[in-house]
N, C-alpha and C positions, 0 to 999 in steps of 0.2 A: 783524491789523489790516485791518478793508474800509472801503474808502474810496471813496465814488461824486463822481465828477464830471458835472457835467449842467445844460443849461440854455445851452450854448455851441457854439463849433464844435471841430472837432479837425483837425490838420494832419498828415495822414500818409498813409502811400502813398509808389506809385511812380512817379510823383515826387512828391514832397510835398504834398499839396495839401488845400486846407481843406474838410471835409468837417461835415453835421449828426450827432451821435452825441452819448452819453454814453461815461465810459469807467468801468471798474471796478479797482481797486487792491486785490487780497488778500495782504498783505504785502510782500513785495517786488516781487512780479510782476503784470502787467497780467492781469485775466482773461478780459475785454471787451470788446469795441467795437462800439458799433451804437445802434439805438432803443432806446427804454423798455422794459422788458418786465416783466409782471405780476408774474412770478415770482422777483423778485429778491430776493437775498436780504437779513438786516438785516445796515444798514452802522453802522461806528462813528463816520462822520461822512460827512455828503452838503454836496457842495462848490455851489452854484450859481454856474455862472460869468458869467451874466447877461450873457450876450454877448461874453464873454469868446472869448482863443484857447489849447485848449491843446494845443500842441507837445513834439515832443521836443526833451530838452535839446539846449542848444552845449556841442560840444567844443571845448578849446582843445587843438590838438594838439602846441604846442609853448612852452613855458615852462620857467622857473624859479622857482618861485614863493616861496623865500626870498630872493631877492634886493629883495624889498619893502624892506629897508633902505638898499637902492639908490637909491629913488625918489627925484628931482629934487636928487641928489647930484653926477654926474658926467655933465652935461648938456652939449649944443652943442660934441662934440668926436668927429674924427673914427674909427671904429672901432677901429684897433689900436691908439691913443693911449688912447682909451675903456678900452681893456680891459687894456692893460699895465701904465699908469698909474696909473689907477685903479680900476679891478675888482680886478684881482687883485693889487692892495698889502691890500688891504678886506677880501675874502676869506681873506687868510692870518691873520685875525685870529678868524673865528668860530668857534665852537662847535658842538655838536651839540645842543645846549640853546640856543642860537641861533636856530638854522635849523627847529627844533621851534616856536618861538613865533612867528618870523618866516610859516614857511609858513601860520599859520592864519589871520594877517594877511590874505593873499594870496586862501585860503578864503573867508573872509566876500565878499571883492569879487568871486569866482566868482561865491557864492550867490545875492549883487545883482546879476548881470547874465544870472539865465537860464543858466548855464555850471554845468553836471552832474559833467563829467570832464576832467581834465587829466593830459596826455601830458609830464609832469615829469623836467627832465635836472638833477640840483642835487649834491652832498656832501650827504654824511651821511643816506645812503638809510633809514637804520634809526630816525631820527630824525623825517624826513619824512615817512615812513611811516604812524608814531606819531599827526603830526598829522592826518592824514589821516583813518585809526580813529577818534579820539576825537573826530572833529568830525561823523564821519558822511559823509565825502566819498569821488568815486571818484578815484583816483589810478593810474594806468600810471606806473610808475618807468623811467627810461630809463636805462642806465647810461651812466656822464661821463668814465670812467676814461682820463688821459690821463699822459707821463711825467710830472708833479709830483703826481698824485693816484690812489690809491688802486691798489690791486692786481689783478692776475689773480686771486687765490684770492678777493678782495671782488667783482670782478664775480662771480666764478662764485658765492659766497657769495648774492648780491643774486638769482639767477637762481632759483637751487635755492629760495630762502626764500619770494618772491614770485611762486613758478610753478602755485599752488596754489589759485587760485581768491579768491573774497571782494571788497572792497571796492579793496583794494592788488592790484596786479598787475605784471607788468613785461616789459621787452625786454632782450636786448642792446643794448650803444651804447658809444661814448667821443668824447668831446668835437668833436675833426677831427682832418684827417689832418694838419694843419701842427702839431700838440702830439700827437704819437704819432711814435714813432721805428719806421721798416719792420719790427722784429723785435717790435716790440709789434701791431703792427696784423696780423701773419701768427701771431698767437698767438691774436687777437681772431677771424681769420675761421677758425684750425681750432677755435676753442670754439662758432661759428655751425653749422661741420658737424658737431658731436659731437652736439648739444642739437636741428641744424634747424630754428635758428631764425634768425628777422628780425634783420637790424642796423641801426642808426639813429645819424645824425649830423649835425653840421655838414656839408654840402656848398656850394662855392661862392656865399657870402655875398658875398664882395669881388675886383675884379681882383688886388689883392694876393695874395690866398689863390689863386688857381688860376695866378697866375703863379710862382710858390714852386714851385708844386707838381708846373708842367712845368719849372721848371729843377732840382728835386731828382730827378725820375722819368722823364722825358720823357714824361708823360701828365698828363691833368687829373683833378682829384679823383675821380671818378667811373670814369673809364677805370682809373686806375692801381688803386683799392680794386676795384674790378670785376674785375680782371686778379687780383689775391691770392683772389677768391673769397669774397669780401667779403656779395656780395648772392645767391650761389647759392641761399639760401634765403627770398628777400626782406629787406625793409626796407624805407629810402628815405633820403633827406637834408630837414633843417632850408635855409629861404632860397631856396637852387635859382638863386640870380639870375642866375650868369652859366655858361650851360650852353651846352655847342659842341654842332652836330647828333650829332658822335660820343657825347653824354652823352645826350644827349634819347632816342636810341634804344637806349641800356644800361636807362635809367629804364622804356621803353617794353617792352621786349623781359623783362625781370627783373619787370615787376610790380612797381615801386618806386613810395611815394608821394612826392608833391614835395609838400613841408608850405610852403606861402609865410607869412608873416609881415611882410605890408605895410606895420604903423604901424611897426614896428622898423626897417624896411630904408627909409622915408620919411625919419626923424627923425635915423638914421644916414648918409643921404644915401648910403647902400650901392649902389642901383638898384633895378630893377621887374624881376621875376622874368617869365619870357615864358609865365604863365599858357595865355593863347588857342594858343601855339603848340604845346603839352603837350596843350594840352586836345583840339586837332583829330589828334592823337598817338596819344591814347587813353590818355593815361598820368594816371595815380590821381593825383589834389588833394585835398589840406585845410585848414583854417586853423588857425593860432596868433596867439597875440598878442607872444612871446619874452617877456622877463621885463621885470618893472617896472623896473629897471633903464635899459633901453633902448627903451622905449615911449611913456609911462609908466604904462599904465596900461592893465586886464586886462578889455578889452572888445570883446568880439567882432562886437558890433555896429558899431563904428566898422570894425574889421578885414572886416568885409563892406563897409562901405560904399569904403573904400580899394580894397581887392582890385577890386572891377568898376570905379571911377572912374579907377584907375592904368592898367586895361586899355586904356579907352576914349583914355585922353592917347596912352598908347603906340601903338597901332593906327591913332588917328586915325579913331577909327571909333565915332558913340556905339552901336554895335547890340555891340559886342565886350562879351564874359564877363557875359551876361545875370541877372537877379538870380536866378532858379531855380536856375543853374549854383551860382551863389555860395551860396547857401540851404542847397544839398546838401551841398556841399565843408564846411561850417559845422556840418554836421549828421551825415548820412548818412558822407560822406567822413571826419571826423576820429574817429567811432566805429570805423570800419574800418581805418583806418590805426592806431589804437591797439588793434585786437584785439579791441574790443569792441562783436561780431558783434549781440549778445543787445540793445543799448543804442541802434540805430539809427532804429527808428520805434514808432509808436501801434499794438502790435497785442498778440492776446493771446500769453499765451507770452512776451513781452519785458521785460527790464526795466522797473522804474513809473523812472525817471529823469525828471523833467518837469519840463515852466514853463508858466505862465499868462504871457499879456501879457495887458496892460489896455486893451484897444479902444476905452474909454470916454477918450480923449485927444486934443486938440488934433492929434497928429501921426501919429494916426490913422485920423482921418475927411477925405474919405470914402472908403469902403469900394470903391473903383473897383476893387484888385486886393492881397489880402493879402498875398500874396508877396512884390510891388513895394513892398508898406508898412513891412514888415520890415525888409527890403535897406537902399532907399533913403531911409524918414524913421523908422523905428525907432531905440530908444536905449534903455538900462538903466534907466529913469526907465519904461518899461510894464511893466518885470519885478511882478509882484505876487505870484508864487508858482514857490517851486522844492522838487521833491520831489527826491531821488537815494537810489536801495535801497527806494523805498517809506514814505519819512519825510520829511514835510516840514522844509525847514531855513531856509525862509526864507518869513515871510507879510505883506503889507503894514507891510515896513519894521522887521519885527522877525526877530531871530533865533533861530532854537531849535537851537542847535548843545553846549549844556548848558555855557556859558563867556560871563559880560560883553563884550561887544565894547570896550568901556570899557577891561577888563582886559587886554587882546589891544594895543589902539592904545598903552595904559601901556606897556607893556612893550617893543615892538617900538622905541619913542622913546627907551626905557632903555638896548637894545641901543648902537642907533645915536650916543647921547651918549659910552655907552662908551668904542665904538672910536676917534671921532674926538679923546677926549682919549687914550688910550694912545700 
């Protein structure tokens, strides 16, 4: 399948920036970038984007993306109440056939928001997976594995199965260190050095969580998982909120990303991750949205807009965590932080991963500085087109992901009715 886009501008580079070109799409990969040229060859559709912008996709680099049955369920409480209480009474109830229908839910509101790839920590890896394939979506599985769920031979199972390239791909991971018992988690960092690979987790969300964590270890999350060998081969942590200089320079020093997750850590009244301080650090960012659950909802565009606006509260400073910084992290940063080197910008050789925004809007004229338009008055409402693998999945409002969305919203409401009468 070729595919010509043209007639618009294109946002890439280093550092991102909007440039004049067409781009070229031969299946799943970009062939492209530049002027017109005579000799092109014939496409099976030519896109005009008539002023259009088209970028590479958002990553979300930290979700759950079945917990869509979650949404606007167990709201206005605070975290481990959130989650003890209610989450995971909730959870002991799903399925695997659940979280297959649920996650495509989650999919579709990717798709409408410009959001290509998600760096997914959930149950029922083989399931999620599933939906993922059949929708046409990219997916990094993170593993969740904590004492109440799931095994060492299931991560290792999830490692081996999804280590193999395609659409599904995956990490190490288990849920945090406060739901992991020491002789689990030193089991978790010698399977990181057999395989050499990245770990990834909850890190310091809550003072609760890192005070636990020095009165069980006498170290905070990040020191004490650091001290097992935890990060020898990279990874990072989920949040990052409340990190001592001694963690900022483990995260610094290891090459670790700090995934911040603003609307969750807002809503949850958790605190403000010290981004700028990471960032003058040298230490890797990216963004998530966490799961609908505690959000509520899978948009990265707000999540940039939060992430530089929390900076500026904190700092006291409106010049702190500029909209490019955030652009990247959004972009460039949560493609790298999930591995997916090939997925990061507009060039040939790279994944076709893409979105159109619609420049023709209200909230984006005038055209003073596209970046800043993005950032700061951008919204899921200019998404007009998202490709991922070189297939379009979503165009002016419709979806081609080969499933009703109808059938998808039925179904997810079926769940959820379910559970709450059992």
């Amino acid at each position: 399948m070729r595919i010509r886009f043209y007639g618009g501008r294109v946002l890439s580079g280093r550092p991102l920036q909007p440039q004049n070109a067409e781009v070229w799409v031969e299946n799943d990969r970009i062939s492209y970038v530049g002027p017109a040229r005579p000799d092109a060859p014939a496409f099976d559709r030519e896109i005009d984007l008539k002023g259009d912008l088209l970028m590479p996709g958002l990553k979300n680099a930290h979700t759950h993306s079945a917990m869509t049955f979650l949404r606007s369920y167990a709201d206005d409480l605070p975290l481990h109440d959130w989650l003890n209480k209610q989450v995971f009474p909730m959870e002991a109830k799903l399925t695997g056939d659940d979280v297959y229908h649920l996650a495509k839910l989650a999919i579709l509101e990717y798709l409408a928001g410009g959001i290509t790839a998600n760096f997914d920590m959930y149950m029922f890896t083989a399931e999620n997976a599933a939906a993922s394939r059949d929708m046409g979506f990219r997916t990094v599985l993170c593993g969740c594995i904590h004492d109440f769920y799931n095994t060492l031979d299931g991560l290792r199972a999830m490692y081996e199965e999804y280590n193999k390239g395609g659409l599904v791909s995956c990490t190490l991971g288990f849920h945090a260190e406060y739901t992991c018992s020491e002789s689990l988690l030193k089991e978790i960092a010698a399977m990181a050095h057999e395989y050499k690979a990245p770990v990834f987790t909850h890190n310091s969300e809550t003072v609760t969580e890192v005070e636990g964590c020095v009165e069980r270890h006498g170290a905070t999350p990040t020191v004490y998982l650091d001290r097992l060998g935890m990060f020898d081969y990279g990874g990072g942590g989920y949040h990052c909120i409340f990190l001592s200089e001694e963690d900022k320079a483990v995260f610094r020093d290891k090459k670790l990303w700090a995934v911040s997750c603003p609307g969750s850590n807002t809503k949850l009244a958790s605190g403000i991750a010290p981004l700028t301080d990471l960032q003058q650090m040298g230490v890797q960012l990216a963004l998530g949205t966490d799961g609908p659950a505690s959000n509520n909802c899978l948009d990265m565009f707000r999540e940039m807009f939060l992430a530089t606006g929390l900076q500026k509260l904190r700092c006291s400073d409106a010049a702190a965590m500029d909209a490019q910084s955030v652009l990247e992290m959004a972009v460039r940063g949560g493609a790298l932080a999930m591995g997916l080197a090939d997925c990061d910008d507009i060039a040939p050789g790279k994944k076709a991963d893409l979105t159109v925004l619609d420049m023709h809007r209200p909230n984006m004229q005038p055209e003073n500085n596209l970046v800043k338009n993005i950032v700061y008055s951008g919204s899921t409402s200019n998404i007009r087109l998202t490709m991922v693998d070189g297939r379009i999945l979503y165009e002016n409002g419709v979806f081609h992901v080969g499933e009703d969305p109808e059938a998808i919203y039925k179904k997810a409401n079926a769940i959820i009715r379910r559970m709450v009468e059992e």
